[in-house]
BADO-768148 format. One record per residue: z, x, y of N, C-alpha, C, O in turn; residue in one letter. Coordinates in steps of 0.2 Angstrom, whole numbers, padded with zeros to 4 digits. Each point is the difference from the previous one (the first is absolute). Layout:
   n_up  n_east  n_north  ca_up  ca_east  ca_north   c_up  c_east  c_north   o_up  o_east  o_north  rest
      Z       X        Y      Z        X         Y      Z       X        Y      Z       X        Y     a
...
# end
This chain:
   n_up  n_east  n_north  ca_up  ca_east  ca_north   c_up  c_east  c_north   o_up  o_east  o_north  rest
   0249   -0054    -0063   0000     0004      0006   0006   -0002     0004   0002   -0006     0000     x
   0002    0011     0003   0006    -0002      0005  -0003   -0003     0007  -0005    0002     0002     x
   0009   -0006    -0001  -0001     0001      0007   0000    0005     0005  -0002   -0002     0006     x
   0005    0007    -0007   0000     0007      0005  -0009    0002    -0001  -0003    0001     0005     x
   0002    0000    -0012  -0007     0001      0002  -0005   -0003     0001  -0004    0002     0004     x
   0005   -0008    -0005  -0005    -0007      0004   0000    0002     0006  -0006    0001     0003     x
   0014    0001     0002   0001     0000      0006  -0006    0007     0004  -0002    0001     0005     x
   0003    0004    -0012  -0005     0006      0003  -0005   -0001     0001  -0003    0002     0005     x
  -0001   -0006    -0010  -0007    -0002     -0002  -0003   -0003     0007  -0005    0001     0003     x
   0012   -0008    -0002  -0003    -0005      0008  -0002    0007     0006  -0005    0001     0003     x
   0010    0004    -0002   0001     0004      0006  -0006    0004    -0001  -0003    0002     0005     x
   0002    0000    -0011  -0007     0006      0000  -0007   -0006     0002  -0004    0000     0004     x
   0004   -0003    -0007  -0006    -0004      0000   0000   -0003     0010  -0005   -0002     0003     x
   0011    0003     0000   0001    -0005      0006  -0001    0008     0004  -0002   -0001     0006     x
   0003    0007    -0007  -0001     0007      0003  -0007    0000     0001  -0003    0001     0005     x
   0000   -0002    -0013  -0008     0002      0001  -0003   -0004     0002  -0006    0002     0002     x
   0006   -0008    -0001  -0003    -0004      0004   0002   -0001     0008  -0004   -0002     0005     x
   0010    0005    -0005  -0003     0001      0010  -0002    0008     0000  -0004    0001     0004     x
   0004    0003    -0007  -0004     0006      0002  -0008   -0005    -0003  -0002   -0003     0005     x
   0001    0003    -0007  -0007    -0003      0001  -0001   -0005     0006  -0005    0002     0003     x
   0008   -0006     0000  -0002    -0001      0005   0000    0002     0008  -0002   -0003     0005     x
   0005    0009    -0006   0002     0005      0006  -0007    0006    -0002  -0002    0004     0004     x
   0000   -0005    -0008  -0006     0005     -0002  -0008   -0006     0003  -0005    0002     0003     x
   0006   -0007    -0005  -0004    -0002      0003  -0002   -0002     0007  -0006    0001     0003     x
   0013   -0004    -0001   0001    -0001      0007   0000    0007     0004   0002   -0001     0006     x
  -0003    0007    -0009  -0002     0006      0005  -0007    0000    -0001  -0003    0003     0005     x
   0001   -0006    -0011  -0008     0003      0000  -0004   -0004     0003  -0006    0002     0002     x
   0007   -0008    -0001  -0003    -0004      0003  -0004    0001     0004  -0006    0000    -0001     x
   0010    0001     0006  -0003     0004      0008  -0006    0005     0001  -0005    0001     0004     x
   0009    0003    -0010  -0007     0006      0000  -0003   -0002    -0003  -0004    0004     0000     x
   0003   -0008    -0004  -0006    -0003     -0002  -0005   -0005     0003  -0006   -0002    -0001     x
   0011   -0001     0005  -0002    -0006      0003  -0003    0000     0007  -0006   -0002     0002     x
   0010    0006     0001   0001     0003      0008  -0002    0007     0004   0001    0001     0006     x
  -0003    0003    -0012  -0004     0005      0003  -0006    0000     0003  -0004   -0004    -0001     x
   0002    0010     0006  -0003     0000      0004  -0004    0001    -0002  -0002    0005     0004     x
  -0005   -0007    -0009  -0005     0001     -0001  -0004   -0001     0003  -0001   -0005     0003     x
  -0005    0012    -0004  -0007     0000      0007  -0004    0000    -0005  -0001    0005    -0003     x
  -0003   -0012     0003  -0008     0001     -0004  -0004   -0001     0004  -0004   -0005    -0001     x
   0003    0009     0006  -0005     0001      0005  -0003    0006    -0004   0003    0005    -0002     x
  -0012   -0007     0003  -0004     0002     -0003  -0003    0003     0004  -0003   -0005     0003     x
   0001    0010     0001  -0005     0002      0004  -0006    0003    -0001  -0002    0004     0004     x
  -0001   -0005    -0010  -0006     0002     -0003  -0005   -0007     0000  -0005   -0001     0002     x
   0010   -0002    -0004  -0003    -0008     -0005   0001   -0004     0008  -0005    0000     0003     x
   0011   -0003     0000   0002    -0003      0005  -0001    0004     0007   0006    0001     0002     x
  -0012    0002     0003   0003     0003      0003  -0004   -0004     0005  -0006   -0001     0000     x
   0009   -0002     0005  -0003    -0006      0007   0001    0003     0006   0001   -0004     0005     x
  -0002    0011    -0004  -0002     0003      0009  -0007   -0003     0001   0000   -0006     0002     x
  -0004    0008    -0002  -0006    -0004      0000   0001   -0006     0000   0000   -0002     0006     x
   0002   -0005    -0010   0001    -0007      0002   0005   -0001     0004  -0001   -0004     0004     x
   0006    0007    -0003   0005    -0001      0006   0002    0004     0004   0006    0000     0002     x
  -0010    0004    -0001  -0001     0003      0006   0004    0007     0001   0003    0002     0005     x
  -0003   -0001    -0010   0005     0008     -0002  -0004    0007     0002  -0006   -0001    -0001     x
   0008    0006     0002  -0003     0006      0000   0002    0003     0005   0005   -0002     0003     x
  -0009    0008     0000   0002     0004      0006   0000   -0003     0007  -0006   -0002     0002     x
   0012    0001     0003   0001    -0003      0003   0005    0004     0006   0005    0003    -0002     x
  -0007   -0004     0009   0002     0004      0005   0005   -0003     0004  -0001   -0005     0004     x
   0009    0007    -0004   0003    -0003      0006   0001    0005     0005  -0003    0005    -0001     x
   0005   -0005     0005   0002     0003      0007  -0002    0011    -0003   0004    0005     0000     x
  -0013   -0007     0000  -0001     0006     -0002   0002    0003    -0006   0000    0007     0001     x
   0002   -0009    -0007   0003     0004     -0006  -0004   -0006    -0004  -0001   -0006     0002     x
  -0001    0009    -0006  -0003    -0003     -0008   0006   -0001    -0004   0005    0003    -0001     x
  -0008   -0009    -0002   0004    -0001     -0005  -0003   -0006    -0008  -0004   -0005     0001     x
   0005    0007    -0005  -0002    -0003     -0005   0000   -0006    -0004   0004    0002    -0005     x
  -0006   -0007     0005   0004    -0008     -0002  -0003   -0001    -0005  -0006   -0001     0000     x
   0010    0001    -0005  -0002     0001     -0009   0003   -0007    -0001   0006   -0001     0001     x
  -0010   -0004    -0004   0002    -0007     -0004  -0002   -0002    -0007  -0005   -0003    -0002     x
   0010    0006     0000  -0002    -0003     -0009   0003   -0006    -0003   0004   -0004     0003     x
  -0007    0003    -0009   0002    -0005     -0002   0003    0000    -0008   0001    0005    -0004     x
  -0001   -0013     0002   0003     0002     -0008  -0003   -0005    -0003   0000    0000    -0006     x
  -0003   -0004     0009  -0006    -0006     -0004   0006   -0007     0002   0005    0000     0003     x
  -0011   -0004    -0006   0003    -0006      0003   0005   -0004    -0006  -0003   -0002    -0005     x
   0009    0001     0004   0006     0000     -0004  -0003   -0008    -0001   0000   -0005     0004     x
  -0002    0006    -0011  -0003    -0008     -0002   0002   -0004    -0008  -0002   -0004    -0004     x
   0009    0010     0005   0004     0001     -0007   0000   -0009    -0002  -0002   -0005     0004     x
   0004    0004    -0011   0002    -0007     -0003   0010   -0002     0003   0002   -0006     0000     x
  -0001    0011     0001   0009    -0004      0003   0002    0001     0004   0003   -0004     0003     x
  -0006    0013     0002   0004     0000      0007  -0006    0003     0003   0000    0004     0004     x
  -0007   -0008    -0007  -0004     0003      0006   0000   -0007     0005   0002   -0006    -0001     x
  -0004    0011     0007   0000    -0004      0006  -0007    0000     0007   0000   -0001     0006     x
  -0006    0002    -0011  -0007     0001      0002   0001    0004     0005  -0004   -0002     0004     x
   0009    0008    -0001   0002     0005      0005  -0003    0006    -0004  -0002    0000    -0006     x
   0001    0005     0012  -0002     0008      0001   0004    0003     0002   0001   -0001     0006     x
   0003    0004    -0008   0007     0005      0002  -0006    0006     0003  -0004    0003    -0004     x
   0005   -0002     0012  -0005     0006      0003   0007    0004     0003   0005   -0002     0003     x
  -0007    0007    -0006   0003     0006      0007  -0003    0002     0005  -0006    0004    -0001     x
   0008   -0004     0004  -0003     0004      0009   0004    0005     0000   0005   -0001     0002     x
  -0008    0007    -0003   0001     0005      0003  -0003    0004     0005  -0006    0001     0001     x
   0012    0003     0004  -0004     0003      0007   0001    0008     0000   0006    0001     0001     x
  -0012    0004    -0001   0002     0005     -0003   0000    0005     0010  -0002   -0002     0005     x
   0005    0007    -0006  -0004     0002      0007  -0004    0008     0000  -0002    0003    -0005     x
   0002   -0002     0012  -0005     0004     -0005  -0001    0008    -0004  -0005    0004    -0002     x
   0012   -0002     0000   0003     0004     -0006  -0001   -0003    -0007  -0002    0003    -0005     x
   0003   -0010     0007   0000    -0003     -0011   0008   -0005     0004   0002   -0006    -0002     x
   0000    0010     0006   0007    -0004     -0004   0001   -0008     0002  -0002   -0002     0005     x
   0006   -0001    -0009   0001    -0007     -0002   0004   -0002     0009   0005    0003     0002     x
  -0008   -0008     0001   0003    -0001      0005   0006   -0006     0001   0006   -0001     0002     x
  -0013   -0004    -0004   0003    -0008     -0002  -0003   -0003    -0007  -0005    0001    -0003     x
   0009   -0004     0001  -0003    -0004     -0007   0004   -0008     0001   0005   -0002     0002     x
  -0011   -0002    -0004   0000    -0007      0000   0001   -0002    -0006  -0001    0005    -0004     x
   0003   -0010     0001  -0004    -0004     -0005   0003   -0007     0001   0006   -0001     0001     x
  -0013   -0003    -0003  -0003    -0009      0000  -0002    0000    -0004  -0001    0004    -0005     x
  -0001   -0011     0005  -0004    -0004     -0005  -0005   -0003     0003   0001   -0002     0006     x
  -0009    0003    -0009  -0004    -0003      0003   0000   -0004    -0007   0001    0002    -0006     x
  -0005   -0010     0011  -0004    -0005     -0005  -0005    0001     0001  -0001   -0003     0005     x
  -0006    0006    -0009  -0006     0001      0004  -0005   -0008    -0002  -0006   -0001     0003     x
   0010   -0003    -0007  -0005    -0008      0000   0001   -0004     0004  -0001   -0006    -0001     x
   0004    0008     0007   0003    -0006      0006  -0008   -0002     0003  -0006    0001    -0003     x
   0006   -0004     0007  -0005    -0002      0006   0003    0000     0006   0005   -0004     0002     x
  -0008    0008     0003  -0005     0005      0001   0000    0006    -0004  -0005    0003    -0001     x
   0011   -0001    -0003   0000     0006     -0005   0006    0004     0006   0003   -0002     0005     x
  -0003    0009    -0009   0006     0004      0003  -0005    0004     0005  -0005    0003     0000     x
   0011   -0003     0006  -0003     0004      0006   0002    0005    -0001   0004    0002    -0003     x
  -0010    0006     0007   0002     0004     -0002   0004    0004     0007   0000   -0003     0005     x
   0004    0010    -0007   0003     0001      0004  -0002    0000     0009  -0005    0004     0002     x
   0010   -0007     0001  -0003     0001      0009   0003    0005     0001   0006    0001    -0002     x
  -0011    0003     0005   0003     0007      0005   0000    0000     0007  -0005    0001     0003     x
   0011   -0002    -0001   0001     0002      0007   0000    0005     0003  -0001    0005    -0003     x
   0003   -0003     0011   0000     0006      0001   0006    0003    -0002   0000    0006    -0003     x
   0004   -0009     0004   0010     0003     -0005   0000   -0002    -0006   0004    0004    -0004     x
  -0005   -0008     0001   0001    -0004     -0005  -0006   -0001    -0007  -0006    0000     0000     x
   0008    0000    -0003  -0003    -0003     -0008   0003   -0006    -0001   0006   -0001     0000     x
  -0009   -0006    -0002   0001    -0006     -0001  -0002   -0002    -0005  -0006   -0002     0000     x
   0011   -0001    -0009  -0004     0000     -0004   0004   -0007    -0002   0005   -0001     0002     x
  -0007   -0002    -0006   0000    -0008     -0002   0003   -0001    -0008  -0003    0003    -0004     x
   0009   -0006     0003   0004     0001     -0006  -0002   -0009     0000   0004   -0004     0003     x
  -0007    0002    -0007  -0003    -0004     -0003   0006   -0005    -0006  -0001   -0006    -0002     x
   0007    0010     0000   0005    -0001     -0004   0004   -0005     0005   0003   -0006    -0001     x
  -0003    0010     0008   0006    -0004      0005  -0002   -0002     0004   0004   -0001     0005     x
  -0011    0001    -0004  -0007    -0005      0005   0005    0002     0005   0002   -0005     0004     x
  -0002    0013    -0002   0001     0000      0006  -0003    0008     0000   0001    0004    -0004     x
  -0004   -0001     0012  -0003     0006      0002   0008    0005     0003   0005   -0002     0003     x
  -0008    0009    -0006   0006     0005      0003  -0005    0005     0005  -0005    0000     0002     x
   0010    0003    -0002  -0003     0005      0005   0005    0005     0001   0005    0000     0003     x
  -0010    0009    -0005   0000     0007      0000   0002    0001     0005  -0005   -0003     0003     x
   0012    0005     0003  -0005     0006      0006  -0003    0006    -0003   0002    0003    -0005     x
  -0007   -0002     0010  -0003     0007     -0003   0000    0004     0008   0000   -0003     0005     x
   0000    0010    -0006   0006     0002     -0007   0007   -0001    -0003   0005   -0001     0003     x
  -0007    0002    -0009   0006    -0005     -0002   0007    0002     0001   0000    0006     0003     x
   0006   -0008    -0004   0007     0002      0004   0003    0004    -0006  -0003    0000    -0005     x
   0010    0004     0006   0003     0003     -0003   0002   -0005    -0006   0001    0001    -0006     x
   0000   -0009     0009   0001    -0003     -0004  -0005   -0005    -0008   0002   -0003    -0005     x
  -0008    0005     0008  -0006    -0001     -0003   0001    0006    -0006  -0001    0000    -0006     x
   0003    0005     0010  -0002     0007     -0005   0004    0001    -0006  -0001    0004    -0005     x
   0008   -0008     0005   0006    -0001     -0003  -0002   -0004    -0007   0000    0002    -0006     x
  -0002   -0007     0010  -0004    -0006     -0004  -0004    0001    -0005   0000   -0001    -0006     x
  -0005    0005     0009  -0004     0002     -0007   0002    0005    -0006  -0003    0001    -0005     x
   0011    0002     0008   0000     0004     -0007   0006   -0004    -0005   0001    0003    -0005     x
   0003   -0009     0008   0004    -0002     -0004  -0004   -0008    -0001  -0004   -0004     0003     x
   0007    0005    -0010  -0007    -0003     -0005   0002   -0009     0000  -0005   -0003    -0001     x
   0014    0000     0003   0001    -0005      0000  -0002   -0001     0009   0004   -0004     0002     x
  -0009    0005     0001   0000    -0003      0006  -0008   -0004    -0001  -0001   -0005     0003     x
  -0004    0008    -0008  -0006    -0003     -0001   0000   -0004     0000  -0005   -0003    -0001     x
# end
């Protein structure tokens, strides 16, 4: 064999192996890093234990929906966590504010459920052992929130 063709042989072989790693290094992400919701609201749904349901601020009803996705007790990247969404609906249906935490529910005393203030909804993210807090009604800025999916 010549070395002109060895030389094609090294270059094809050296072409196909970075497009294979620019294929993988793209898919990574979307397989790695997408935004998947396994919130379950038939199986997982906690208005009743933390304190979700129809709920009055400054004379307007609104509806505070908290599901769940079960407690992640996988063998490698589970983390004994509950991925909950809080969602706040008003009283059309439409999507106002949306949350999402982690509850631990084997702690001691266990997870608190949500405090209702008179402006405010107050709920406890067990992941970063620190409490947030809704205004309600909620802002334009809350309303933004709930529809772009990287702010959950």
């Amino acid at each position: 064999m010549s070395s002109a063709g060895a030389n094609v042989k090294k270059h094809r072989t050296f072409a196909i192996v970075i497009v294979l790693l620019v294929l993988v290094a793209g898919a990574a992400p979307v397989a790695f890093w997408g935004n998947h919701d396994y919130t379950d609201c038939q199986r997982y749904n906690y208005n009743s234990k933390l304190n979700g349901g129809v709920k009055e601020f400054d004379g307007k009803k609104y509806t505070i929906n908290i599901c769940g996705s079960g407690t992640n007790n996988g063998r490698f990247f589970g983390d004994s966590f509950d991925a909950v969404d809080l969602t706040v609906t008003n009283e059309q249906g439409e999507v106002v504010a949306k949350r999402r935490y982690k509850v631990f529910w084997d702690g001691v005393p266990g997870h608190e459920p949500l405090t209702i203030g008179k402006n405010s909804i107050t709920y406890q993210d067990d992941e970063e052992q620190t409490d947030h807090t809704i205004t309600m009604p909620p802002s334009f800025v809350d309303w933004i929130r709930a529809r772009l999916p990287f702010f959950d």
